[in-house]
KEDO-722621 format. One line per field, with one value per residue (C-alpha): residue number from 1; x, y, z; residue in one letter. Coordinates in steps of 0.2 Angstrom, whole numbers, plus 5000, padded with zeros to 4 digits. Example, Ala and Ser with C-alpha at 12.3 -4.5 7.8 and 13.67 -1.06 7.14 Angstrom:
% KEDO-722621
pos = [1 / 2]
c1 = [5062 / 5068]
c2 = [4978 / 4995]
c3 = [5039 / 5036]
code = [a / s]
//
This chain:
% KEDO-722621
pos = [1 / 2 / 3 / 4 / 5 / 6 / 7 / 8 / 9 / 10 / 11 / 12 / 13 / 14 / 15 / 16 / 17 / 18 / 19 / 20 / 21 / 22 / 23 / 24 / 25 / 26 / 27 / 28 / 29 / 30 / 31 / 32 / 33 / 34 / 35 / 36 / 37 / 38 / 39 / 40 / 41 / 42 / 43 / 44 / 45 / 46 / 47 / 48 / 49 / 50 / 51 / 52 / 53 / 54 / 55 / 56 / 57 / 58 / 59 / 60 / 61 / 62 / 63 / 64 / 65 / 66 / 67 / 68 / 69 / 70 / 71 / 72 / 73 / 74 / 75 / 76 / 77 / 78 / 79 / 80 / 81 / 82 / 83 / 84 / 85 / 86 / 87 / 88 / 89 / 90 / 91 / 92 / 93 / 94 / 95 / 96 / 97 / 98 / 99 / 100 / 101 / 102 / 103 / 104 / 105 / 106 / 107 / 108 / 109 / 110 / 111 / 112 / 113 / 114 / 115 / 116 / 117 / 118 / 119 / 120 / 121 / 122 / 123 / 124 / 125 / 126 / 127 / 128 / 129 / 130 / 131 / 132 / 133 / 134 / 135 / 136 / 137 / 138 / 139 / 140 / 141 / 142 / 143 / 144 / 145 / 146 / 147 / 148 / 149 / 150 / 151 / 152 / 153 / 154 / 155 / 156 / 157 / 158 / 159 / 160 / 161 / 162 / 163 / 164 / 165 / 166 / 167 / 168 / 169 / 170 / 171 / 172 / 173 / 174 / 175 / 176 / 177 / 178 / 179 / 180 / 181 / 182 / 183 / 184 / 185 / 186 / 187 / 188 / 189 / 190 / 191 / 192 / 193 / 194 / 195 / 196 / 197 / 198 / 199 / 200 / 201 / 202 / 203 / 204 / 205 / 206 / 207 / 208 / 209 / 210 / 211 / 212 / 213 / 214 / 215 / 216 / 217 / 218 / 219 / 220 / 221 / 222 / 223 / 224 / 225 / 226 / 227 / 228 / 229 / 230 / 231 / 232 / 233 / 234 / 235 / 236 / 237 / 238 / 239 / 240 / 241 / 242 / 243 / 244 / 245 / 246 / 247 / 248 / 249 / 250 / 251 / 252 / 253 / 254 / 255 / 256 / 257 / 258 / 259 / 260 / 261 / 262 / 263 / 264 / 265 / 266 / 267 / 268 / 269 / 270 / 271 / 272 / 273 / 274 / 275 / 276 / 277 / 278 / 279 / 280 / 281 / 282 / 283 / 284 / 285 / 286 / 287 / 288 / 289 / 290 / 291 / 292 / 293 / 294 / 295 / 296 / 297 / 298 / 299 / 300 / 301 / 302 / 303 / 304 / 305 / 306 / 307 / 308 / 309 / 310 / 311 / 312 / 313 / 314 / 315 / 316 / 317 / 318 / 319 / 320 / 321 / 322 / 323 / 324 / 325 / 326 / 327 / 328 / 329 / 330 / 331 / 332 / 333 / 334 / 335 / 336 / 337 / 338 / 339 / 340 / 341 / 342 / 343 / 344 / 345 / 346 / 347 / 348 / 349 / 350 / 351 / 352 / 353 / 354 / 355 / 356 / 357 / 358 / 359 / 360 / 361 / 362 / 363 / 364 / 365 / 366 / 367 / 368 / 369 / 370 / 371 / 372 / 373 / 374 / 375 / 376 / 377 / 378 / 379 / 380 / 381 / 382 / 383 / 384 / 385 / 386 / 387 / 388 / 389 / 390 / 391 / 392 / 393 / 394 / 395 / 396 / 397 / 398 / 399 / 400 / 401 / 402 / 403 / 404 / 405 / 406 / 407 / 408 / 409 / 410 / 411 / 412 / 413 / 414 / 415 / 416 / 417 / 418 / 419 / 420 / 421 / 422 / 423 / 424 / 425 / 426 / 427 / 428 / 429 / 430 / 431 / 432 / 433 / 434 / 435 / 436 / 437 / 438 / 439 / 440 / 441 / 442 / 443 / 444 / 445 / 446 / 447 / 448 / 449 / 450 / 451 / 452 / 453 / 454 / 455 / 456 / 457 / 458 / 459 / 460 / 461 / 462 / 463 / 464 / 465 / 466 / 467 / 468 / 469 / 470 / 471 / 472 / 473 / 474 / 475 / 476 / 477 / 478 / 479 / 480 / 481 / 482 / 483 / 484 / 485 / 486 / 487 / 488 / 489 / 490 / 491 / 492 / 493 / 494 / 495]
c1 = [5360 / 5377 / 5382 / 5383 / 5400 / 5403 / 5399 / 5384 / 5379 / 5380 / 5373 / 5357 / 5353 / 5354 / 5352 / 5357 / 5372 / 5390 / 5407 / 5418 / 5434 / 5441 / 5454 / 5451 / 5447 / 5440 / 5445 / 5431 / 5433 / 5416 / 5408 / 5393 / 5374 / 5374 / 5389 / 5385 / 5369 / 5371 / 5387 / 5392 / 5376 / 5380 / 5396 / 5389 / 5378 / 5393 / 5401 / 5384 / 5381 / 5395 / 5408 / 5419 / 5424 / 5432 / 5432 / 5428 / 5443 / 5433 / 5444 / 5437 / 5436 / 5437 / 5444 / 5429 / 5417 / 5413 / 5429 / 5428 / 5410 / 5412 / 5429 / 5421 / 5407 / 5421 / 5413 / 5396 / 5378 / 5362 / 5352 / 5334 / 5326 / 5311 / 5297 / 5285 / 5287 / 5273 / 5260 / 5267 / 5274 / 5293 / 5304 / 5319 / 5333 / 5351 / 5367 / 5380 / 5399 / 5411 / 5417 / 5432 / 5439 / 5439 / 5451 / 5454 / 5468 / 5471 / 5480 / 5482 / 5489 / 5502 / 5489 / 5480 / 5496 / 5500 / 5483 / 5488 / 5502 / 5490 / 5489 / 5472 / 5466 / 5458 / 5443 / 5442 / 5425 / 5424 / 5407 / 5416 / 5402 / 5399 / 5412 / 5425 / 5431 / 5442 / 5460 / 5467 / 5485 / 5488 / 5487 / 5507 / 5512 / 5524 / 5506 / 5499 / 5485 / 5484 / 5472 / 5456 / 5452 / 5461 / 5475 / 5476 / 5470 / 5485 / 5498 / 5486 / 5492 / 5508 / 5513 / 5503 / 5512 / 5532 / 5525 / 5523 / 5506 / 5492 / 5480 / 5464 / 5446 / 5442 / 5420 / 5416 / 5400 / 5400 / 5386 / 5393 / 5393 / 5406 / 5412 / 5425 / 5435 / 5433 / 5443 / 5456 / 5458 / 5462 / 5472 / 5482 / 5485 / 5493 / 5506 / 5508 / 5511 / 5519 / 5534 / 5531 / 5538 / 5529 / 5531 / 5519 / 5506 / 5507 / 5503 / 5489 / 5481 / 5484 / 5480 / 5469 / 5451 / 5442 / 5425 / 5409 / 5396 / 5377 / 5368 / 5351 / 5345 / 5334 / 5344 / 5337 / 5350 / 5343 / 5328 / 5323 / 5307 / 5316 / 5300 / 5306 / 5324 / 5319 / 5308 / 5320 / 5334 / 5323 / 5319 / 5337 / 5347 / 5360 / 5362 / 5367 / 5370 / 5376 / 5360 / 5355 / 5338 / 5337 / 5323 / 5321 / 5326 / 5342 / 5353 / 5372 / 5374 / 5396 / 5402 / 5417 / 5423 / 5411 / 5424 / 5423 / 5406 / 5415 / 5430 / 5419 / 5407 / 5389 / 5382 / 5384 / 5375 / 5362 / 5362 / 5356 / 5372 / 5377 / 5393 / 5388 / 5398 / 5390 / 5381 / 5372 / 5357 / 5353 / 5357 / 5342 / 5332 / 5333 / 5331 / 5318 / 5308 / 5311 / 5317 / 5304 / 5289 / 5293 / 5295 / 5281 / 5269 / 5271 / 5268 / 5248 / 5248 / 5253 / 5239 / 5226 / 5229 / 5242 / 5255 / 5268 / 5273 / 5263 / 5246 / 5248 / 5249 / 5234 / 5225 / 5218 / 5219 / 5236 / 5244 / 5236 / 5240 / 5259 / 5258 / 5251 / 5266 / 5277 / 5270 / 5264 / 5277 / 5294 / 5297 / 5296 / 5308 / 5321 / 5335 / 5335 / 5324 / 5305 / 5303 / 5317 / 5308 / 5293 / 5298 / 5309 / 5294 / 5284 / 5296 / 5294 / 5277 / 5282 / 5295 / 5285 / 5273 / 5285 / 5278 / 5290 / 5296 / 5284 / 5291 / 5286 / 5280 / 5287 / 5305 / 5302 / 5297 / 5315 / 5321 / 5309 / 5314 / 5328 / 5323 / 5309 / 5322 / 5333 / 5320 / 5305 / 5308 / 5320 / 5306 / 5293 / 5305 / 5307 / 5290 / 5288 / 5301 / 5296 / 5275 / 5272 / 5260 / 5260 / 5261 / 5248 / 5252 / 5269 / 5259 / 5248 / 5265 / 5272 / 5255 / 5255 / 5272 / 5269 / 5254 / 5263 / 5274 / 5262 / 5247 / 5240 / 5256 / 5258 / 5276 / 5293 / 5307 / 5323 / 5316 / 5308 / 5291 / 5276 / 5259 / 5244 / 5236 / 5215 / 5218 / 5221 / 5239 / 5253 / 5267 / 5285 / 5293 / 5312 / 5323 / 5336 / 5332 / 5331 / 5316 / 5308 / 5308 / 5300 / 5286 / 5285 / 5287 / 5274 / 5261 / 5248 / 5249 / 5234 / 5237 / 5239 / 5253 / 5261 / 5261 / 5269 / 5282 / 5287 / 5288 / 5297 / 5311 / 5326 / 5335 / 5323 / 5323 / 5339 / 5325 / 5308 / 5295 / 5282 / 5290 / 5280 / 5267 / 5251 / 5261 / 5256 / 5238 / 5237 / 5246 / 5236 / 5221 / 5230 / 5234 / 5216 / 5207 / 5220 / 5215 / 5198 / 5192 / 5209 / 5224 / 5215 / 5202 / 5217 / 5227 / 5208 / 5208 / 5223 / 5217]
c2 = [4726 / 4731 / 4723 / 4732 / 4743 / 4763 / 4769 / 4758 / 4765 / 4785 / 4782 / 4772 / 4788 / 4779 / 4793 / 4782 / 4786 / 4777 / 4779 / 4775 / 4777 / 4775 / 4765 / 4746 / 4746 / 4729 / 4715 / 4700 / 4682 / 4676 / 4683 / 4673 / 4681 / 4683 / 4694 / 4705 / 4708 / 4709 / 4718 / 4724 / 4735 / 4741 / 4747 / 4753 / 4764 / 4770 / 4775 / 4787 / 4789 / 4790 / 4795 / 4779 / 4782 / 4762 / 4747 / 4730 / 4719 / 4702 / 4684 / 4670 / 4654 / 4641 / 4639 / 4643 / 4657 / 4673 / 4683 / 4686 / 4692 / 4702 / 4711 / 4713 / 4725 / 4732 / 4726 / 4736 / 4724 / 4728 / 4724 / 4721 / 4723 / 4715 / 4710 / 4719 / 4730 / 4735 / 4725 / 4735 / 4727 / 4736 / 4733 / 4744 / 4744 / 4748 / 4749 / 4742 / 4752 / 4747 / 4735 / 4738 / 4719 / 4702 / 4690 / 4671 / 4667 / 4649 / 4663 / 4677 / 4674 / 4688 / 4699 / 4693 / 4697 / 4712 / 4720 / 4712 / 4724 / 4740 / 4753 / 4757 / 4740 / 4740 / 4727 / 4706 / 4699 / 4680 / 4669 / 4655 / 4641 / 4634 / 4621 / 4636 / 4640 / 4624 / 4616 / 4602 / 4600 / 4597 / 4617 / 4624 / 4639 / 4639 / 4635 / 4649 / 4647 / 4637 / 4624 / 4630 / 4647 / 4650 / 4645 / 4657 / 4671 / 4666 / 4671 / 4686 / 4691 / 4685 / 4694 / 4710 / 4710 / 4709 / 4724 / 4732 / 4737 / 4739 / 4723 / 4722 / 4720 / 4703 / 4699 / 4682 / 4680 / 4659 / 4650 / 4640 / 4644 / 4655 / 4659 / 4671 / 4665 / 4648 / 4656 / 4661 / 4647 / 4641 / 4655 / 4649 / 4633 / 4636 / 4647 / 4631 / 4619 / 4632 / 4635 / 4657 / 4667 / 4671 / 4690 / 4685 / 4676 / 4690 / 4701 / 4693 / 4691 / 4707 / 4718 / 4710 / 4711 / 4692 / 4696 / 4683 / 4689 / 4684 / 4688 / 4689 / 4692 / 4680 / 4681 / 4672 / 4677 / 4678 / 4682 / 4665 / 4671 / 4677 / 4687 / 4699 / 4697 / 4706 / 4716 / 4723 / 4724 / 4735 / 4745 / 4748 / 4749 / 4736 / 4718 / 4713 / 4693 / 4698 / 4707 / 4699 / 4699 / 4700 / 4702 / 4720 / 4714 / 4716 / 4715 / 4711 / 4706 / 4710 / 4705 / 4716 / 4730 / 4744 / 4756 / 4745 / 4754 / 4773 / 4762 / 4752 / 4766 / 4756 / 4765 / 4783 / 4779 / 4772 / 4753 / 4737 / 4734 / 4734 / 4729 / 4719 / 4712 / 4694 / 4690 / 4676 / 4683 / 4688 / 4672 / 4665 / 4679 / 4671 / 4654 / 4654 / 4666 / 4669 / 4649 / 4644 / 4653 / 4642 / 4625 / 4630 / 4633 / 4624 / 4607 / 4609 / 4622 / 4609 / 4599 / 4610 / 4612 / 4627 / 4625 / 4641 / 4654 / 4668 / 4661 / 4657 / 4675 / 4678 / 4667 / 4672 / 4657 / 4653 / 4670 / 4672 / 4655 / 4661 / 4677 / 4671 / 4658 / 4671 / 4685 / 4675 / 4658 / 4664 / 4681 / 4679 / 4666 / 4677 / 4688 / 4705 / 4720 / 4716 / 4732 / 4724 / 4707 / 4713 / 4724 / 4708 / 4697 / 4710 / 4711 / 4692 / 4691 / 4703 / 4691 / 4678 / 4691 / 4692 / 4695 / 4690 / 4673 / 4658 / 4647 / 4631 / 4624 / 4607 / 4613 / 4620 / 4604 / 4595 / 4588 / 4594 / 4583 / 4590 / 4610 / 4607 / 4599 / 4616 / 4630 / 4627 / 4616 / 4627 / 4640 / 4625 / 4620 / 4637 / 4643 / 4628 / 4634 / 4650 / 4647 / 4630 / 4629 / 4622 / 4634 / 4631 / 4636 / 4627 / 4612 / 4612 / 4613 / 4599 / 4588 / 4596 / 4587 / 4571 / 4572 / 4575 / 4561 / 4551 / 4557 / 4539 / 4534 / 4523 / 4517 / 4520 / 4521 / 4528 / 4544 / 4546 / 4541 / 4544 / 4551 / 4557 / 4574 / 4577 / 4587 / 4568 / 4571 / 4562 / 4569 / 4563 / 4567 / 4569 / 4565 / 4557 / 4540 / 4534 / 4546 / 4539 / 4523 / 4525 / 4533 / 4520 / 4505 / 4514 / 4518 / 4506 / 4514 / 4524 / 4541 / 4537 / 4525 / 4536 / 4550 / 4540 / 4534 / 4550 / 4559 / 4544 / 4543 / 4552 / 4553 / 4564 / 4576 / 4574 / 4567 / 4558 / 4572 / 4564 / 4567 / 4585 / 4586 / 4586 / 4585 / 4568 / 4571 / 4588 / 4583 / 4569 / 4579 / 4591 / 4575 / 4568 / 4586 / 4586 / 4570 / 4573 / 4591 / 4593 / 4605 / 4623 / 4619 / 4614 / 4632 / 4639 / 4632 / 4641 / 4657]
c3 = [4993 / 5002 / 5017 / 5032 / 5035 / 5040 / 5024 / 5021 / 5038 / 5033 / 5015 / 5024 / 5032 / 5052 / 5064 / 5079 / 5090 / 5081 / 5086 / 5073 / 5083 / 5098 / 5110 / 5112 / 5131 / 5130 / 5128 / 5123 / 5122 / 5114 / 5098 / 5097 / 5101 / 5119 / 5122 / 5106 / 5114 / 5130 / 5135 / 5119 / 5122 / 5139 / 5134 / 5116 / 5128 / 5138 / 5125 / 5121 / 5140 / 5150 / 5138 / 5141 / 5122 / 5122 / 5108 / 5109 / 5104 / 5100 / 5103 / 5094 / 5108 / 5095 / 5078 / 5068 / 5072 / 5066 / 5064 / 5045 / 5043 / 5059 / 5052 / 5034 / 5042 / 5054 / 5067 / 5065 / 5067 / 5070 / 5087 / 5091 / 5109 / 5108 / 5122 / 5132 / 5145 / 5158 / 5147 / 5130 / 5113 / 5113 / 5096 / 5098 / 5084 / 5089 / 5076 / 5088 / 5085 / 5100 / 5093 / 5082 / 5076 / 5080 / 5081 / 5078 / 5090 / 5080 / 5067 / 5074 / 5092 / 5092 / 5089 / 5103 / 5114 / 5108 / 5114 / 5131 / 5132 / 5126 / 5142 / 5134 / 5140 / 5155 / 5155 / 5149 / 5147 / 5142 / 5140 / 5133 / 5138 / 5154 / 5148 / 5144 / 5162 / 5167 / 5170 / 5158 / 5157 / 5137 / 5138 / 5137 / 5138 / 5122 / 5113 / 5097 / 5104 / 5121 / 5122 / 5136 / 5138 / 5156 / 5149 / 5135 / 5149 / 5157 / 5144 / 5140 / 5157 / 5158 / 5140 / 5150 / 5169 / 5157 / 5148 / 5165 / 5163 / 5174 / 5182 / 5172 / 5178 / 5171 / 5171 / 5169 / 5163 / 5161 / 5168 / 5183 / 5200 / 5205 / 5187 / 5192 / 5208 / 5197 / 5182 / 5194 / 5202 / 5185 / 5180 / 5197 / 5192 / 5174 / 5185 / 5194 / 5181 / 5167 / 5181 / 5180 / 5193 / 5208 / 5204 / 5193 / 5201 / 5215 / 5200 / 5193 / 5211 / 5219 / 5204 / 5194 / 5201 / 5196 / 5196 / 5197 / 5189 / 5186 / 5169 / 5163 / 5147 / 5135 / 5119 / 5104 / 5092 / 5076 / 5065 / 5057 / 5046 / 5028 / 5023 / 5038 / 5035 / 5018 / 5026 / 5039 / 5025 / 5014 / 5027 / 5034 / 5018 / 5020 / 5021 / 5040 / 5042 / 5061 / 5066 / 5084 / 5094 / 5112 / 5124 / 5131 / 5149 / 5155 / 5172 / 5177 / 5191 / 5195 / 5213 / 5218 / 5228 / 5230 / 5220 / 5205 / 5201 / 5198 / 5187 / 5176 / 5165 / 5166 / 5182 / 5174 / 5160 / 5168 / 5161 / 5172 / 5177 / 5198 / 5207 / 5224 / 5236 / 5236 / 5218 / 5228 / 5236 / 5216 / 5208 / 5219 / 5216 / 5198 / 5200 / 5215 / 5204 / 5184 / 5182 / 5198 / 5189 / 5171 / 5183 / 5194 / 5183 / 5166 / 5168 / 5174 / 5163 / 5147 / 5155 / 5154 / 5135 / 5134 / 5121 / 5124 / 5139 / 5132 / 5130 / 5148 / 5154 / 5143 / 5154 / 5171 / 5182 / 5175 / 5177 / 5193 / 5200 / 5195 / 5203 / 5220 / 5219 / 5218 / 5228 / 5244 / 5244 / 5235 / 5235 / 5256 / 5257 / 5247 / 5257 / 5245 / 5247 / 5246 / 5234 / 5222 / 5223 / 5218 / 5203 / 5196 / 5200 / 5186 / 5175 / 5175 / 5167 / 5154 / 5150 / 5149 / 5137 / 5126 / 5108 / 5099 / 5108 / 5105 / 5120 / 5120 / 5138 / 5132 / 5129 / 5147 / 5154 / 5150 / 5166 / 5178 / 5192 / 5193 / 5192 / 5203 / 5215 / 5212 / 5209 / 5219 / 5233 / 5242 / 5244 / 5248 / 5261 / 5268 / 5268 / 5280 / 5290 / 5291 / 5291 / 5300 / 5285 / 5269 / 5254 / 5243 / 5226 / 5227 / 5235 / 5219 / 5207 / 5216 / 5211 / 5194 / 5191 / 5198 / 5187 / 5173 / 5174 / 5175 / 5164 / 5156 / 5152 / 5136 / 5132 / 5138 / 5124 / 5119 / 5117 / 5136 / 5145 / 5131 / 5140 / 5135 / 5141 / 5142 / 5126 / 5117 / 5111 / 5114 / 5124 / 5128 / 5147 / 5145 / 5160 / 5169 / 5163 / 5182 / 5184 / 5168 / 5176 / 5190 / 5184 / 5170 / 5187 / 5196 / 5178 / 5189 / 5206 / 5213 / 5216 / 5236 / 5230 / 5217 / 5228 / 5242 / 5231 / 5224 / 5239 / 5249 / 5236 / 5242 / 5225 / 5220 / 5233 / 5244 / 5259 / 5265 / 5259 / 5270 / 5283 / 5279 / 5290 / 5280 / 5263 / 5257 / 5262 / 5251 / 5237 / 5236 / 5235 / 5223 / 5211 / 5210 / 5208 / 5193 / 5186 / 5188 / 5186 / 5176 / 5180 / 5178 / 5189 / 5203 / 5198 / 5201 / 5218 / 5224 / 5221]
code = [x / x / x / x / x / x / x / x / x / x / x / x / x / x / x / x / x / x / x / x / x / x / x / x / x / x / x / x / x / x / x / x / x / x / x / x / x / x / x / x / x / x / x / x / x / x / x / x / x / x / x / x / x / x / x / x / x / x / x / x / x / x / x / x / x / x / x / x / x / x / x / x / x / x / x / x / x / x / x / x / x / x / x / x / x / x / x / x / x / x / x / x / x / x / x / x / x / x / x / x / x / x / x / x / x / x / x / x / x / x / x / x / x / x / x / x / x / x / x / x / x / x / x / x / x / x / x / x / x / x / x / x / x / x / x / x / x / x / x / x / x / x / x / x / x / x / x / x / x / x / x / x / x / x / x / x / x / x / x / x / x / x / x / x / x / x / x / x / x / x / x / x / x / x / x / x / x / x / x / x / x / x / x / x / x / x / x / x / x / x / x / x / x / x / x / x / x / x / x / x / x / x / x / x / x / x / x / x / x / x / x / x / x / x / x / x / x / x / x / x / x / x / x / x / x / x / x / x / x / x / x / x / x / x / x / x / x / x / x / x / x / x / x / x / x / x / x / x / x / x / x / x / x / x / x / x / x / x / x / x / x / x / x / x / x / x / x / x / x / x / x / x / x / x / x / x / x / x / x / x / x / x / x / x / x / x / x / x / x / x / x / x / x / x / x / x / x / x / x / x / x / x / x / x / x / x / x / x / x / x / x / x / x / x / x / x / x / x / x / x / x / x / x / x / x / x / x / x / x / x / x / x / x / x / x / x / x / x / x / x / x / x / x / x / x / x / x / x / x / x / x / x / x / x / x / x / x / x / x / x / x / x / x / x / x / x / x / x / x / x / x / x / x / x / x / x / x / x / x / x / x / x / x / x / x / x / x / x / x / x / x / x / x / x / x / x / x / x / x / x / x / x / x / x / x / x / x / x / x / x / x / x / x / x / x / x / x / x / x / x / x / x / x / x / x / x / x / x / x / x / x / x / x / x / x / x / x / x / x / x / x / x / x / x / x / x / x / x / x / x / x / x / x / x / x / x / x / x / x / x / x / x / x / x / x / x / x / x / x / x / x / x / x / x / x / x / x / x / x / x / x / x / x / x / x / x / x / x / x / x / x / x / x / x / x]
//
């Protein structure tokens, strides 16, 4: 069968929207599953939507990647939007076409430069790895390539600002905090230490527009059955090794000046995409609720026998105990619009319903000291604050950890702290290894001990939990109902 190109296309008989040429607008480091379905769709769209009529000019981060397959189909691939959406299976194919080459920089730096110089250009996007956006000094300027990512966006804009072009909106879209002020910060230091003029640097900081940006879109990647691979190659025509899955569910979050909405072409075409001044409030809208539902829930859910996400919303006592968490203690702890909290707080349990995603509760549970510490205890705290009650759900989820941590615990190895659940299994907790020892020191204690220790140890959470009022009674409570009557009965409670 015949891979994947423009002609492949038209002879397959697609009747979906393709734009074979058009001005590279965009420049994009990172070619790998996320970006190709996450922003390479948004601008695909525009391009349908909005008219933006712009290309996709890929930069390979590293040496080795994807730029030969991805040229060889000229930058076409095929995307899958799978989930469900308001309780209903979605499975929506897309031919992607804005993208019109890739390039490996460790090879091909000039190339790289001369788009710098393009007046088409007008937008850099990068996901280069959380560890992609930082400062080391082996970078040099006189480098084909430089070394880190900032670096090379340095010379990308340097080669740019001698051209005499115009300043670029640059989106990072990096996990860390703060991704874009961070990347300029960077940018500012390779000025620094490379000696450029400060013509220069007031270029790249009065005309280029640094944006921080949140993103949110589950992106498995690829399709690993090969029955379906056959099937979907059948049924498509061609042979495409860059086909990508992601869940339907998309936002961007872009903080930047309000204008920066009419110049970039996402809000015209109507695609999740919102320019704010502050991306904070909605980067704790995510963790507080889509990445506080997973921590909150998942743990006495694995003890009362469930194995993946889905099942769980399948269950009533799970999904409600979930839902209450996040309807009465969460979302009014959170600073957005009530209305906007509650619609992402549904579009979480279609995620979590997703058909096509069997997510293991296990992988979930990696490191839950930690997430409970960063996804639920602030809104615990601040229903405190706010109530001068304790909330219950998040009360119950706080038990639910401690118990288990510590659920008949039989060894502690290399591999992390092996416990067994009411179903009979063996199961291993993996964590700092600090953590694991203290549940394995304390594998004797009764549950008023346990309870006592955890909530007394400052390490974990940053402060004396007892000092609560009523906490260590309740969780107490919480843990023995979880022993005895088991973790589903304990969710019951709650509602």
């Amino acid at each position: 069968m015949a891979k994947l190109n423009y002609q492949v296309l038209k002879e397959s008989g697609y009747e979906g929207y393709i734009l074979e040429k058009a001005p590279e607008k965009v420049m994009q480091f990172g070619e790998g599953n996320f970006l190709r379905a996450f922003v390479d769709d948004f601008i695909d769209i525009a391009n349908e939507k909005a008219g933006f009529n712009g290309k996709v000019a890929l930069v390979q981060p590293i040496a080795q990647g994807l730029t030969d397959l991805i040229n060889e189909q000229e930058g076409l691939y095929t995307l899958y939007l799978r989930g469900s959406e308001n309780g209903q299976k979605v499975d929506e194919k897309r031919v992607i076409s804005c993208v019109s080459r890739c390039m490996n920089p460790y090879g091909e730096w000039d190339r790289v430069l001369e788009l710098a110089k393009s007046p088409d250009l007008e937008i850099v996007v990068s996901n280069t790895t959380e560890a992609g956006i930082v400062h080391e000094s082996e970078s040099k300027f006189d480098q084909a390539p430089p070394i880190s990512f900032p670096a090379k966006l340095t010379r990308v804009l340097y080669e740019r600002y001698r051209a005499g072009q115009k300043g670029l909106v640059i989106l990072s879209c990096e996990l860390i905090d703060n991704n874009g002020k961070e990347l300029l910060r960077c940018v500012n230091q390779y000025i620094e230490d490379w000696k450029l003029e400060e013509g220069f640097r007031s270029w790249v900081n009065g005309e280029n527009i640094f944006c921080s940006t949140l993103v949110d879109r589950i992106v498995p990647g690829r399709i690993r059955d090969p029955k379906e691979v056959a099937a979907l190659e059948e049924k498509n025509g061609y042979e495409d090794p860059l086909t990508d899955v992601g869940e339907v569910f998309g936002i961007w979050v872009i903080e930047g000046p309000k204008e920066l909405e009419d110049r970039l072409p996402f809000k015209k075409a109507g695609v999740p995409v919102i320019v704010v001044p502050d991306v904070t409030p909605y980067k704790k809208r995510k963790v507080r609720i889509l990445n506080g539902a997973h921590t909150g829930f998942v743990l006495g859910a694995y003890l009362a026998g469930f194995d993946i996400v889905r099942d769980c919303m399948h269950d009533d006592t799970v999904r409600g105990f979930m839902n209450r968490m996040l309807n009465e203690e969460v979302i009014p702890t959170l600073p957005l619009d009530k209305k906007d909290l509650d619609e992402f707080a549904r579009a979480v349990q279609d995620r979590f319903n997703n058909p096509f995603v069997n997510h293991e509760l296990m992988s979930i549970s990696l490191n839950s000291t930690s997430k409970w510490k960063a996804r639920n205890l602030p809104s615990f705290l601040e229903y405190v604050e706010e109530k001068g009650q304790l909330p219950v759900c998040l009360t119950t989820s706080l038990a639910a950890y401690i118990a288990f941590y510590s659920n008949d615990i039989q060894e502690l190895n290399d591999k992390g702290l092996v416990c067994r659940r009411p179903k009979g299994n063996e199961y291993t907790v993996s964590d700092d290894r600090w953590a694991l020892e203290f549940y394995w020191n304390h594998r004797e204690d009764s549950a008023e001990d346990l309870v006592h220790a955890v909530l007394t140890n400052e390490e974990m959470w940053g402060q004396d939990l007892t000092k609560i009022s009523g906490l260590e009674k309740a969780v107490t409570e919480k843990l023995i109902q979880i022993r005895t009557e088991g973790a589903k009965a304990a969710y019951q409670s709650c509602l």
